[in-house]
C-alpha positions in Angstrom: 116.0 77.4 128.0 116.8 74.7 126.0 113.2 73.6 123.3 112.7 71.5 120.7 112.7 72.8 117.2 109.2 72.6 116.8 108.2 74.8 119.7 111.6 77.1 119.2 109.8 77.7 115.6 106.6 78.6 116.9 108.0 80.6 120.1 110.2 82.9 117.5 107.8 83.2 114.9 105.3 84.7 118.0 108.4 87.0 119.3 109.1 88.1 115.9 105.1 88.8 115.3 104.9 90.8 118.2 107.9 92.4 117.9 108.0 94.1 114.6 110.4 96.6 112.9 112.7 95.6 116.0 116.2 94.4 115.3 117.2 91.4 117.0 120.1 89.3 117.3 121.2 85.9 116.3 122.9 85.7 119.9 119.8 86.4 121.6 117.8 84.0 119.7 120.4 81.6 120.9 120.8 82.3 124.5 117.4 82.3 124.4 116.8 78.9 123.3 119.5 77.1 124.2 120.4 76.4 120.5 123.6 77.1 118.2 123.3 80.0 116.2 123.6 78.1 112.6 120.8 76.1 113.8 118.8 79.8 114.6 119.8 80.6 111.1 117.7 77.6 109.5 114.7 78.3 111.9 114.9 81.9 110.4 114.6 80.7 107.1 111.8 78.4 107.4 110.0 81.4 109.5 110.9 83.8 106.4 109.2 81.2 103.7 106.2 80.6 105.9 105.6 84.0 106.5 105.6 85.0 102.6 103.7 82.2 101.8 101.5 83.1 104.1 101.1 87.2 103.0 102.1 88.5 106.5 105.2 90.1 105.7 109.5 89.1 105.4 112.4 89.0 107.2 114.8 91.7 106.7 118.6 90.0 107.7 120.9 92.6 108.4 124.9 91.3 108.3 127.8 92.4 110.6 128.5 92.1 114.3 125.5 94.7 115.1 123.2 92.8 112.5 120.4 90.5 113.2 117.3 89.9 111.9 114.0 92.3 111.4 110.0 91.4 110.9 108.8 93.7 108.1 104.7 93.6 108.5 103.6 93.8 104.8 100.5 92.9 103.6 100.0 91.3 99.8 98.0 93.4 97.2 95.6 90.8 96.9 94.7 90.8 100.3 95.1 94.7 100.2 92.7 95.1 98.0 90.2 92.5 100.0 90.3 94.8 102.7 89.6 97.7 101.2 86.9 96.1 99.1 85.2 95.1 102.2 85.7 98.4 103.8 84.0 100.5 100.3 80.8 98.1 100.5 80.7 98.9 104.3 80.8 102.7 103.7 78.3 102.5 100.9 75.5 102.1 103.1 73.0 105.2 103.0 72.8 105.2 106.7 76.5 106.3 107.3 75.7 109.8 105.0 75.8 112.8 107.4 75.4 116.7 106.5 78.1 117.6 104.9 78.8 114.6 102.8 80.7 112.8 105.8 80.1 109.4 106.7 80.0 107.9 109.8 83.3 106.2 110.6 82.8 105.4 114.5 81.8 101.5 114.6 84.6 100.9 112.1 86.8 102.9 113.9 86.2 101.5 116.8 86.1 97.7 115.5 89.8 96.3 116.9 89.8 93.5 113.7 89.1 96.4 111.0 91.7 99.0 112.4 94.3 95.9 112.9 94.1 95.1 109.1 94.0 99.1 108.0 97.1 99.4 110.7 98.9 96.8 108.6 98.0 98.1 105.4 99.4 101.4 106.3 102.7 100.0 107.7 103.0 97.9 104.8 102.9 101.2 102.5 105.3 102.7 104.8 107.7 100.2 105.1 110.4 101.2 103.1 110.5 105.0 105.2 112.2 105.4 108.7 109.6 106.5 110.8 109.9 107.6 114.3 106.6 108.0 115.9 102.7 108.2 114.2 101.0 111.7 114.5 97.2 112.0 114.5 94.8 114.7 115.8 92.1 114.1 118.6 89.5 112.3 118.5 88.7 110.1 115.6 92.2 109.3 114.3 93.3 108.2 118.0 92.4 104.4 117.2 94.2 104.5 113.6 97.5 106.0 114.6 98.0 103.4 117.1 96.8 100.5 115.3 99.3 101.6 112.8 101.9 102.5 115.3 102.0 99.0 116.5 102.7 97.3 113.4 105.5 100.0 113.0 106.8 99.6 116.4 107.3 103.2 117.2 105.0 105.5 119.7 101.8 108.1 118.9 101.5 111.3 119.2 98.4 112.8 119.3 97.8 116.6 118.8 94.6 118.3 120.5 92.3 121.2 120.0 93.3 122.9 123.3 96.2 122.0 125.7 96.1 119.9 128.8 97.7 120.5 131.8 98.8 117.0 132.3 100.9 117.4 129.2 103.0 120.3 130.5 103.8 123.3 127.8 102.8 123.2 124.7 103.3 124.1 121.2 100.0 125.7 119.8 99.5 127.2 115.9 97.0 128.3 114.1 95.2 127.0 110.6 92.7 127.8 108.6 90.4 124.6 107.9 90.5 123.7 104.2 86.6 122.8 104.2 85.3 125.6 106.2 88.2 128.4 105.8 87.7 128.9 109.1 90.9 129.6 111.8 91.5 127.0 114.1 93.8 126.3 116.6 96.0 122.8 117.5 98.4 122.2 120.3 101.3 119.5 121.1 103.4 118.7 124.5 106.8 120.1 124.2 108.2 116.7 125.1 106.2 114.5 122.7 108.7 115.2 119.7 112.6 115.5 119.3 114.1 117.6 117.0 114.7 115.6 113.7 112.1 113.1 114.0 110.8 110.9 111.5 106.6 111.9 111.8 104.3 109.7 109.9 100.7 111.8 110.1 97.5 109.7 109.9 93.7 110.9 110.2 90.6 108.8 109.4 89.1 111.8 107.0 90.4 114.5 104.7 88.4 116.7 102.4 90.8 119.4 101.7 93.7 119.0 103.7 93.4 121.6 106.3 94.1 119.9 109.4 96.5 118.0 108.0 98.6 120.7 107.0 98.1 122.6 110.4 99.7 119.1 111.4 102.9 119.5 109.1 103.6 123.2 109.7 103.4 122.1 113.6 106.0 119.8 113.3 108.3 122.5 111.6 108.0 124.2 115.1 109.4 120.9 116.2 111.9 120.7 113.4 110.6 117.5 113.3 110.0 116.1 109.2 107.3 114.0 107.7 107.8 110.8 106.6 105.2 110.6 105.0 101.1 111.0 105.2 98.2 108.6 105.4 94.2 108.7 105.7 91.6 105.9 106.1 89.0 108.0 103.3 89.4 111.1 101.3 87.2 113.2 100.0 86.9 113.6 96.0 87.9 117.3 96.5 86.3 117.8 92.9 86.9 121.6 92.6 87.7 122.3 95.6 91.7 123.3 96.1 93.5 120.6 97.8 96.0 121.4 100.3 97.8 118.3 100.3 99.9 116.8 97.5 101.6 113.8 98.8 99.3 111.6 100.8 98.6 107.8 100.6 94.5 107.0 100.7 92.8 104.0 101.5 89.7 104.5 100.1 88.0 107.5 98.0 84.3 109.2 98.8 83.0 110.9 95.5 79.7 110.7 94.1 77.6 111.7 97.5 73.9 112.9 96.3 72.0 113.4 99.6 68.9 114.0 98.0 69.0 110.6 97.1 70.7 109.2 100.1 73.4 107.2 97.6 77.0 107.1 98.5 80.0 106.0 96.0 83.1 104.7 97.3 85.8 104.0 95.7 89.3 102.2 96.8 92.0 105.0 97.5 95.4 105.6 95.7 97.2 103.5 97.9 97.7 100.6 95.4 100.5 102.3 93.8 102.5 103.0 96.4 102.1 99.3 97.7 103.0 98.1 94.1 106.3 100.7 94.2 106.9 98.8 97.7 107.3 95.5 96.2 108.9 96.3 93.0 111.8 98.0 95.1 112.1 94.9 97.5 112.4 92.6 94.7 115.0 94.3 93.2 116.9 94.3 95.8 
C-alpha cells in the first residue's frame, strides 16, 4: 500500500506504539508501505527523535539479516516521579486507612489511565531484563500485571488460592504469610509456564514479603527464574523481618497512626533502578 510520508510516519509510529518490545523488520515496513527501505530508515529516525523528545521511550535498531527495529516503552524520571507524586497524595487520604494499616487500593486499581502509567513505569524499570511472561496472584494484582504486561509485550500469569478446573492440573505449594505467619496455600496451571522462563512477579501490596516468596519458590517447581520483582506500595516493614531483598517499589507506606487517622507515603525505591536504566543505555 503505497502512502505519503506524512501518513507512513504516523501509521508506523501507531504500529510501533502498539506493538512494543516486538522486533520488526525493515522489509516489512517496506512491503508494507510501498516505500524503499533507505526511505523506512529515515522515517525511523525521525520516529526515534520524536519519541525521546517526547519521554515515551527509543528505538532499539538491531543490525544483520534477522535485525530490525524494536519500541522500548521507557518513561523519563521527571515524569516518573510526576506519577508517583500524584499517586502518594492520592494515598494520603485518611479515608483509604483500613485495619491493619492497609489502604484501599481498588479505585486506583481499577482506574485504566493510573494502571497504564504504573504499567509503563514498571516496563520502563524492567527494560533492560528479558522477561517472558508477568506473574501476579489473584485478585488485586490481576489489573497491574497486565497493564504491565502490555507495555512488555509478553502474556500473565496469574496464580490463585485454590485451583480451577478450567485450568487443568495444577501446581499447588504451601507458604507461610510474612504478616500473619500463617500457612497458606497457592496454585498454578501446569501449562501456564515453560521450563526456563523469564517470570517477572508483580503485586499491588507487600508488607513482608510472604506471598511473594510463596510466588518465587512456585516457580522453582516450574524451573522457571525471576527476572526480577515489582510492587505498586510497600510496607515500611520497620522491625518486622523482610522476606524479600531484591524488589523494585513504587511508592512506600510508613508512618500509619490509626488513632489519628494520618497516613505517610512516601515515593518507593524505584528511582534508582530507573536512574541505573539510563545510565547503562547511554553508555552504550
Amino acid at each position: 500500500m503505497k502512502m505519503k510520508r506524512s501518513s507512513r510516519l504516523v501509521d508506523m509510529t501507531r504500529f510501533l506504539l502498539e506493538h512494543p518490545h516486538r522486533l520488526v523488520s525493515l522489509t516489512y515496513f517496506s512491503e508494507r508501505y510501498g516505500a524503499a527501505k533507505s526511505s523506512i530508515s529515515e522515517d525511523l529516525v525521525i520516529i526515534k527523535e520524536n519519541f525521546e523528545q517526547q519521554g515515551v521511550g527509543s528505538l532499539l535498531t538491531v543490525p544483520g539479516a534477522a535485525g530490525g527495529v524494536k519500541y522500548m516503552p521507557l518513561i523519563s524520571e521527571e515524569e516518573a516521579d510526576r506519577v508517583v507524586g500524584e499517586l502518594c497524595e492520592f494515598l494520603e487520604s485518611p479515608d483509604r486507612l483500613l485495619p491493619g494499616g492497609y489502604l484501599y487500593l481498588t479505585d486506583i486499581l481499577g482506574n485504566p489511565e493510573i494502571m497504564n502509567q504504573v504499567g509503563r513505569l514498571f516496563a520502563s524499570v524492567f527494560a533492560d531484563r528479558k522477561i517472558d511472561v508477568v506473574m501476579t496472584v489473584a485478585t488485586k494484582g490481576i489489573p497491574l500485571a497486565y497493564a504491565a504486561a502490555s507495555h512488555l509485550n509478553v502474556p500473565v500469569v496469574i496464580v490463585r488460592r485454590d485451583s480451577k478446573v478450567t485450568e487443568g492440573s495444577t501446581v499447588s505449594i504451601n507458604y507461610v504469610s510474612g504478616s500473619s505467619k500463617r500457612i497458606q496455600t497457592m496454585a498454578l496451571a501446569r501449562r501456564s509456564l515453560k521450563p526456563g522462563a523469564n517470570v517477572l512477579i508483580v503485586d499491588d501490596f507487600m508488607k513482608a514479603g510472604g506471598t511473594i516468596q510463596g510466588m518465587v519458590n512456585l516457580l522453582e517447581e516450574f524451573q522457571a527464574d525471576v527476572a526480577g520483582i515489582g510492587v505498586l506500595v510497600e510496607a515500611d516493614g520497620e522491625g518486622e523481618e523482610r522476606l524479600v531483598e531484591e524488589y523494585v517499589s513504587m511508592m512506600n507506606l510508613g508512618g500509619v497512626d490509626m488513632k489519628q487517622r494520618t497516613i505517610q507515603v512516601a515515593p518507593g525505591n524505584y528511582k534508582k533502578f530507573l536512574t541505573r536504566l539510563t545510565e547503562g543505555m547511554e553508555s552504550e
